[in-house]
MARBADO-989743 format. One record per residue (C-alpha): residue in one letter; z, y, x. Coordinates in nm, 4 decimals. Each point is the difference from the previous one (the first is absolute). Example, Ala and Ser with C-alpha at 12.3 -4.5 7.8 and 13.67 -1.06 7.14 Angstrom:
2
{aa = A, z = 0.7800, y = -0.4500, x = 1.2300}
{aa = S, z = -0.0660, y = 0.3440, x = 0.1370}
***
This chain:
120
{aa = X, z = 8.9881, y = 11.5050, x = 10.7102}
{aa = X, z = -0.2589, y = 0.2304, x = 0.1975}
{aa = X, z = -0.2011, y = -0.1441, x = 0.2616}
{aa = X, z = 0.2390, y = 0.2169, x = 0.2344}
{aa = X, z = 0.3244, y = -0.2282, x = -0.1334}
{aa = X, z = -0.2364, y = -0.3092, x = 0.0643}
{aa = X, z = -0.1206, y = 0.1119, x = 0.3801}
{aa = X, z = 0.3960, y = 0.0499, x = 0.0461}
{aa = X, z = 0.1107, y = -0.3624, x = -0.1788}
{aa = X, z = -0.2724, y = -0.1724, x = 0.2426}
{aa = X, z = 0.1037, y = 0.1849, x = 0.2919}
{aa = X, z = 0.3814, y = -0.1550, x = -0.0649}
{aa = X, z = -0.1545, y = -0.3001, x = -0.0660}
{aa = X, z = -0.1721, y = -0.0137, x = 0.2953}
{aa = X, z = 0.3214, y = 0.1232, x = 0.1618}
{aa = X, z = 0.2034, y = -0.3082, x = -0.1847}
{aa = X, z = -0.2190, y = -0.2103, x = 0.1755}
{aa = X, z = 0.0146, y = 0.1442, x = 0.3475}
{aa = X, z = 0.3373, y = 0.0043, x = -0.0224}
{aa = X, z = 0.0552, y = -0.3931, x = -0.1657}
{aa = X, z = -0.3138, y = -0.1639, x = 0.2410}
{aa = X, z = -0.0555, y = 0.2630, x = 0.2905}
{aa = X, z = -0.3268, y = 0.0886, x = -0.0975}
{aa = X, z = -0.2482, y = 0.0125, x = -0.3152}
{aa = X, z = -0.2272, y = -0.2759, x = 0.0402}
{aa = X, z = -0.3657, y = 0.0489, x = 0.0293}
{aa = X, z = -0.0091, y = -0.2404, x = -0.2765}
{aa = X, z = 0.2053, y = 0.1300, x = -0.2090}
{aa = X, z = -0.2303, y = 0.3338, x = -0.0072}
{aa = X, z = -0.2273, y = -0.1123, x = -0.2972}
{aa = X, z = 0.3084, y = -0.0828, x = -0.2302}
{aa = X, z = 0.1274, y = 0.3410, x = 0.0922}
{aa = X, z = -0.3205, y = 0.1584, x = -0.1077}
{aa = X, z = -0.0309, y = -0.1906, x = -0.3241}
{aa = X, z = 0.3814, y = 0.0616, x = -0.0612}
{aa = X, z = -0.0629, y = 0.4099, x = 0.0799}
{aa = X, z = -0.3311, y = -0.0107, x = -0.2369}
{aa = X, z = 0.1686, y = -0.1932, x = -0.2674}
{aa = X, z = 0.2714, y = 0.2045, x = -0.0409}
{aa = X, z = -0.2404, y = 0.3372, x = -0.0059}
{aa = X, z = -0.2081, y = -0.2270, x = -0.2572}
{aa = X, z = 0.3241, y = -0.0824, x = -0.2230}
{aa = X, z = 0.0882, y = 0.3636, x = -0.0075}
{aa = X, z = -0.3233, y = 0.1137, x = -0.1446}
{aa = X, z = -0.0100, y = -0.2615, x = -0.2502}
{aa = X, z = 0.3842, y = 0.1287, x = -0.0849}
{aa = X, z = -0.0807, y = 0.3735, x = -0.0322}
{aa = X, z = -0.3527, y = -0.0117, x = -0.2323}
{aa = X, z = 0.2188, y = -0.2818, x = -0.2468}
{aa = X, z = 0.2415, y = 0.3260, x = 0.0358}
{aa = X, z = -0.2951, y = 0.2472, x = -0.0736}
{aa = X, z = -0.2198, y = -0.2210, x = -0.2505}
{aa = X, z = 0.3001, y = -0.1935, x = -0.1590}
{aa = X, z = 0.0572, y = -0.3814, x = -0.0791}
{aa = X, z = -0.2162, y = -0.0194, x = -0.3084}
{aa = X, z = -0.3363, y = 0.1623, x = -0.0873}
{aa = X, z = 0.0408, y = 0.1251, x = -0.3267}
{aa = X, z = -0.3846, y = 0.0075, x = -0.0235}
{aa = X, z = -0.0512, y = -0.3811, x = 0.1352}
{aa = X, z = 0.2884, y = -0.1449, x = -0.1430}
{aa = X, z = 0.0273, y = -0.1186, x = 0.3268}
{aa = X, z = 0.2784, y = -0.0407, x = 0.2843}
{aa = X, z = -0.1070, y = 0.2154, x = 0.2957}
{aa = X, z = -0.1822, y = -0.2692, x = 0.2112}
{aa = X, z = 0.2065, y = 0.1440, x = 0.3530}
{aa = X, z = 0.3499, y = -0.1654, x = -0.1726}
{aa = X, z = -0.1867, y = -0.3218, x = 0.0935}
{aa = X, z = -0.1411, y = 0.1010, x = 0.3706}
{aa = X, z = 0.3398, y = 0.1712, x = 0.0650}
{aa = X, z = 0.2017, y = -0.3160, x = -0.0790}
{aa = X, z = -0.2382, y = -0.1979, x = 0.2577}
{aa = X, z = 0.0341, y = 0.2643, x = 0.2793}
{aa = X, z = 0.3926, y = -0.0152, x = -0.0817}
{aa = X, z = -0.0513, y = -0.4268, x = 0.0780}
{aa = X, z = -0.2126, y = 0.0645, x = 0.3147}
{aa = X, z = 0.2343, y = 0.2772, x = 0.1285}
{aa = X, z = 0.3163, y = -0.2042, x = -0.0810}
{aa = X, z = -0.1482, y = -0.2638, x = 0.1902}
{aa = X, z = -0.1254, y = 0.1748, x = 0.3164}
{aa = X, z = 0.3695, y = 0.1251, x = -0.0302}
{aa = X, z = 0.0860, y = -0.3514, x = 0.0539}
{aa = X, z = -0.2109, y = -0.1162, x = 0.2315}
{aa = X, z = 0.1079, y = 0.2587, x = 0.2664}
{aa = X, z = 0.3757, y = -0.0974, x = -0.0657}
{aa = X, z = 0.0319, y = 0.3499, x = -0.1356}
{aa = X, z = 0.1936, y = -0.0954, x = -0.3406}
{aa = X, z = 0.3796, y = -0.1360, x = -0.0433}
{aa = X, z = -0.1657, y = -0.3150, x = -0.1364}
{aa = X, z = -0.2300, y = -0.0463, x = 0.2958}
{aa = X, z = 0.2868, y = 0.0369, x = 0.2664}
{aa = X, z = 0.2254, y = -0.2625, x = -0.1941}
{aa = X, z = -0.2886, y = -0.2306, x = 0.0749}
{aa = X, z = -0.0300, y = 0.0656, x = 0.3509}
{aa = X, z = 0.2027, y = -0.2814, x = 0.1932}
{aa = X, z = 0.1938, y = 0.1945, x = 0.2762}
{aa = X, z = 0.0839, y = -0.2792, x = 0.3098}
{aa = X, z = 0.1039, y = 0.1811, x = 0.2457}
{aa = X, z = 0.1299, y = -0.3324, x = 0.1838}
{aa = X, z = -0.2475, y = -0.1205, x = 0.2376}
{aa = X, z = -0.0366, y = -0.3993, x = -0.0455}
{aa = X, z = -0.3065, y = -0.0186, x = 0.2460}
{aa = X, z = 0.2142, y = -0.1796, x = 0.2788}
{aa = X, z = 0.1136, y = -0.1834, x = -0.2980}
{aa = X, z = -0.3384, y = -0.1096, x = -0.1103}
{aa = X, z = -0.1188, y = -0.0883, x = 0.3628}
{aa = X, z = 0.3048, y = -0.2224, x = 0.0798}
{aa = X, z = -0.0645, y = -0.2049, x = -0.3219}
{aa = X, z = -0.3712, y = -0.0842, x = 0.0683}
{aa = X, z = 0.1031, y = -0.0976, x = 0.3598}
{aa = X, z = 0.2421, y = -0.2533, x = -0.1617}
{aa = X, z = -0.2384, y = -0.1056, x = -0.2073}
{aa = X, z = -0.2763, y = -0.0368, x = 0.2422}
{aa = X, z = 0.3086, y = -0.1863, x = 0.2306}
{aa = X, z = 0.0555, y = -0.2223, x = -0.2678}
{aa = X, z = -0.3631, y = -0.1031, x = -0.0556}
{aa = X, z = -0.0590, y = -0.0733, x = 0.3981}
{aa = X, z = 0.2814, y = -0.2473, x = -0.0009}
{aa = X, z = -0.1317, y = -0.1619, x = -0.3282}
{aa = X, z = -0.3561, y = -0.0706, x = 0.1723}
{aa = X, z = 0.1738, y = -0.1224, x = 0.2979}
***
């Protein structure tokens, strides 16, 4: 992914958001940020283990980005989630489109009835 496919999948985020909450909270700005620089991060890790290889032949070690890019792979997975951006993230998301405010008022007006005539 160039950073020209990652300006374009934050501009549909951004656009997924609009669309789901009417606007892209300022607060939701940093996450966007750190989800945009992640993924630009995770790439470069990705293409020099492509370049340099898994193993150094000379080291006998694993190539020390495996380890980095399986952490930015957690943090971007998670960001994912946390803007409701995943399939797992939306099951979570409790949809209630039924408003139980009236509801909620005429119960603690019982309540609050109920108590009166018990001090009485």
């Amino acid at each position: 992914m160039k950073k020209k496919e990652i300006t374009k999948y934050i501009e549909d985020v951004r656009k997924y958001l609009t669309e789901k909450y009417g606007e892209v909270y300022p607060q939701w700005e940093a996450i966007i940020f750190l989800l945009q620089d992640n993924l630009d991060l995770y790439f470069q890790c990705r293409q020099s283990i492509k370049d340099n290889g898994i193993f150094d032949s000379d080291t006998y070690k694993k190539n020390p980005l495996l380890s980095t890019a399986k952490d930015i792979q957690a943090t971007i997975i998670k960001q994912i989630q946390h803007l409701g951006l995943s399939p797992y993230a939306v099951g979570r998301i409790k949809v209630d489109d039924e408003d139980d405010t009236e509801d909620f008022v005429e119960s603690l007006l019982k309540n609050r009835d109920k108590n009166s005539n018990e001090c009485r």
